[in-house]
C-alpha positions in Angstrom: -13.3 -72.4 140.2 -16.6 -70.8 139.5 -18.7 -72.2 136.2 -18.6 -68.8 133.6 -21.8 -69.0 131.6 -21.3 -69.1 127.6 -24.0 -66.4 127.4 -22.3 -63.9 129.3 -19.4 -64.0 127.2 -21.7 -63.4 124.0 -23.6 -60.7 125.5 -19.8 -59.3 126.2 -19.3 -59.8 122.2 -22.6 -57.8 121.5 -22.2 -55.3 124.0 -18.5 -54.1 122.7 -19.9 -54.4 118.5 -22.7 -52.3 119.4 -20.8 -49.5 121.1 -18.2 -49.5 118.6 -20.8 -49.1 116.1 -22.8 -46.4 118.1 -19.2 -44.8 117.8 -18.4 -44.8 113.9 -22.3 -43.4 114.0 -20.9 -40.4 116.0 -18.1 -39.6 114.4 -19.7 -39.7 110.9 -22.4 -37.2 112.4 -19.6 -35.0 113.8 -17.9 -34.8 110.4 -21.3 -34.0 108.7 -22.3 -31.3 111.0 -19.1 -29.1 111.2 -19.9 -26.2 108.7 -18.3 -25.2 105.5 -15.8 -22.4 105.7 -17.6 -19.3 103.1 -15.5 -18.5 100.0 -13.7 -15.7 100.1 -12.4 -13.9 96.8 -9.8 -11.3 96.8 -10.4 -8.1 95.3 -9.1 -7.4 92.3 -5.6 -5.3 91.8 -5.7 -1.6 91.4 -6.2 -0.5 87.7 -2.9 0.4 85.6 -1.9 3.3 83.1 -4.1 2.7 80.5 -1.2 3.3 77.7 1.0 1.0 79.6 -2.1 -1.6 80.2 -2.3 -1.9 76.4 1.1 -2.2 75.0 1.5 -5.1 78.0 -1.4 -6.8 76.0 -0.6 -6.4 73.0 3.1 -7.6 73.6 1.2 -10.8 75.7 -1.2 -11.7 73.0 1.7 -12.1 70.6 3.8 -13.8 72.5 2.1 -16.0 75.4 0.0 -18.8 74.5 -3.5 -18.8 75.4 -4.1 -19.2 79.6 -5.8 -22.1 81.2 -8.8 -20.6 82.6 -8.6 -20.3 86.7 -9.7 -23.5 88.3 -12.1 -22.2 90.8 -11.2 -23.6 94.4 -13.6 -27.2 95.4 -15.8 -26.9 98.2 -15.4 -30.5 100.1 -18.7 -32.3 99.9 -20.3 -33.2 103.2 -19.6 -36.8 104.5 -23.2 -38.6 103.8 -25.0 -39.0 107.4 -25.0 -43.1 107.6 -28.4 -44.6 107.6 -28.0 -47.1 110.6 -30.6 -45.6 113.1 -33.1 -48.4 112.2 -30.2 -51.0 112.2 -28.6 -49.6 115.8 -32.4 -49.9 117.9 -32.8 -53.3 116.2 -29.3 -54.3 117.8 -30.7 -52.4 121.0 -34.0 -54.3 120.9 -32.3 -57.7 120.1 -29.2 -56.5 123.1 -32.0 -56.1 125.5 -33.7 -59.5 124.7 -30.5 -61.1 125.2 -29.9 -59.6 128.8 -33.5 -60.8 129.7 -32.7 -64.2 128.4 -29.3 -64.0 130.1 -30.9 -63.1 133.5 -33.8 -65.7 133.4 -30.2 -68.6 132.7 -28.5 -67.0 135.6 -31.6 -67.0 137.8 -31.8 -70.8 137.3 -28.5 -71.3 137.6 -28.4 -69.4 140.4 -31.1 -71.7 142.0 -29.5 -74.9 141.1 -26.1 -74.0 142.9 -27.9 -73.0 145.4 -30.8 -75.3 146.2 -29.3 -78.4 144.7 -31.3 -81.3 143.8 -30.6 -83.8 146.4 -31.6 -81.5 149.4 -34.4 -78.8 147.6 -37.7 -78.7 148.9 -40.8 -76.6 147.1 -43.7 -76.0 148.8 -46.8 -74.9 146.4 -49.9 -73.3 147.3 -53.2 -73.5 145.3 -57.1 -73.4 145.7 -60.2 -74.1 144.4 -63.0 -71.0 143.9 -63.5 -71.1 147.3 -66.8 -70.5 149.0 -66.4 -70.5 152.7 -63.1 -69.9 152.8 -61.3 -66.1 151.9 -57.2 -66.6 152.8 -55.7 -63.8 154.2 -52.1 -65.2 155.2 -50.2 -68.6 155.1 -48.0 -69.7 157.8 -45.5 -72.6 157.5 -43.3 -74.4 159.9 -40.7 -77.1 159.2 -39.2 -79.2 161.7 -41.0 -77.2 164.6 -38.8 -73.7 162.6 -41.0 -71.2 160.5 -40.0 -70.7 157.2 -42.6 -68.8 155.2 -45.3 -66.4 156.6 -47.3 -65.0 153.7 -49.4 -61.9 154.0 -51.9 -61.6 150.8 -53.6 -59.2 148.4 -57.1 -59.4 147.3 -55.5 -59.5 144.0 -53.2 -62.3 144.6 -56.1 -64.1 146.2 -57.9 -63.5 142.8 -55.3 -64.9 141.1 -55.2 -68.2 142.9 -59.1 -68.5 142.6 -58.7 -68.4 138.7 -56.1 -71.7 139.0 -52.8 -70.1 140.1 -50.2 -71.8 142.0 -47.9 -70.3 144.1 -44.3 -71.2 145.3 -44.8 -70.3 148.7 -41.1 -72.0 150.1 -38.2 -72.8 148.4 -35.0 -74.7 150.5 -33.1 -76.9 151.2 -33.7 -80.3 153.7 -31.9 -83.1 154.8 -32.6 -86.9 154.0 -34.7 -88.5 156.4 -38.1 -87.6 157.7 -39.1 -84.3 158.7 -42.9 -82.4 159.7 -44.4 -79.8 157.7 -47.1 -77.7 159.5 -49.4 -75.1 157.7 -51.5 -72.3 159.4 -54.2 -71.1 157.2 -55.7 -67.9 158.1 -58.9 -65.9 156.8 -62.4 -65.1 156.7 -64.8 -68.5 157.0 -68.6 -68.7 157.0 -70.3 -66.3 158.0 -67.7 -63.6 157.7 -65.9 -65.3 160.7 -62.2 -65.2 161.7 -61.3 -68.6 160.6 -57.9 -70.3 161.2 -56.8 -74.3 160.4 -53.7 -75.8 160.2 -52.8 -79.0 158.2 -49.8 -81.3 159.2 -47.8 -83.9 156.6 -44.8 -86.0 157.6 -42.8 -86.9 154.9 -39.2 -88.3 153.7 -36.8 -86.5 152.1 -34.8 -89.3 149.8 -32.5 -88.6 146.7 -34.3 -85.7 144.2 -36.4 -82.8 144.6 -38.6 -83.1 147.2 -42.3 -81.4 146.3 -45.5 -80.6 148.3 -48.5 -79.0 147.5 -51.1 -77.4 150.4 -54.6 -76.8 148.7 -57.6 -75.2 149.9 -61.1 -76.6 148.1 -64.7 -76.3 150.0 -66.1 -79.3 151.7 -69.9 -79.2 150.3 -71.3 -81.7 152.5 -69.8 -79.6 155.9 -70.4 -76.2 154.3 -66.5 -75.9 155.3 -63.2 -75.3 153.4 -60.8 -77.8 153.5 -57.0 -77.8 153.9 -55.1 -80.6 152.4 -51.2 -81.3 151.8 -50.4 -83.7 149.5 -46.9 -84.6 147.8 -46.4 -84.5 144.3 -44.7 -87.9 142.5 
């Protein structure tokens, strides 16, 4: 059976509340906005004798008590237009946070079903403010197989230069030893077409297995160098 995450099921809670609260919203509007029906008043009857009109009074004022006035008809107030806009984006705002928190969880759950921990295998890439050295793409090969061939930007070169590190291989190996051979290719001194490869055997045992390929300037040979290095 597959393992249901306890934040999808929340997000599930939020997502119904929120529309049935977006839907009390609508309805209230719907009732405010339908217009009031004019009042009409009916003419009044055709004028009698006035002999006849006057002896009918007379006889009425002696007889009849005094008449309630006439209630004049109610015109139905309109429903009040609810005040929850404010409170409906802050649910939206607070919805939306919770999908991008629930996407980062899956994402790493994601990872961990998939590369578990007893057979992943990261491969970083970072440099130093290189001087002779200007990458332009990143080959790797595991077990004589290529896994990773990285073209970059001038931007993402950039970024690396300022102290960025890049996951440049993510998978999964079995235990034992295996060969992990990097291509390095770029612009070198002189504006030359430079490409050098860098070779580590390692063994894969129980946990994560990580390896960082770095590229730093050798002062002394006005060269860059390529090093891979494991990380404890």
């Amino acid at each position: 059976m597959n393992p249901v995450h306890p934040r999808s099921f929340r997000l599930a809670a939020r997502v119904a509340l929120l529309a049935f609260t977006l839907a009390l919203a609508g309805t209230a509007n719907a009732q405010a906005s339908l217009p009031v029906p004019p009042l009409t008043i009916a003419p009044p009857p055709a004028a009698a004798p006035v002999v006849a009109v006057a002896a009918q009074e007379a006889t009425a004022t002696a007889t009849a008590p005094e008449a309630a006035p006439a209630a004049s008809p109610e015109v139905p107030a309109a429903a009040p237009v609810p005040e929850t806009f404010q409170a409906l984006d802050t649910q939206v705002q607070d919805l939306k946070q919770d999908v991008l928190d629930l996407n980062r969880d899956l994402f790493m759950l994601e990872e961990e079903l998939l590369f578990p921990a007893n057979t992943q295998m990261a491969v970083f890439l970072s440099m130093d403010v290189s001087s002779f050295f200007q990458l332009d793409s990143v080959q790797l090969r595991l077990d004589d197989k290529q896994v990773a061939n990285y073209l970059y930007t001038e931007r993402e070169v950039d970024g690396l230069n300022r102290g960025g590190v890049q996951r440049l291989y993510l998978g999964n190996v079995k235990f034992g030893q295996h060969e992990l051979v990097a291509f390095f290719t770029g612009k070198g001194p002189q504006d030359r077409e430079y490409r050098r490869g860098a070779t580590i055997t390692f063994r894969k045992g129980e946990g994560a297995k990580f390896l960082e390929l770095r590229v730093s300037d050798k002062q002394r040979a006005l060269q860059p160098e390529f090093v891979i290095k494991e990380w404890e």
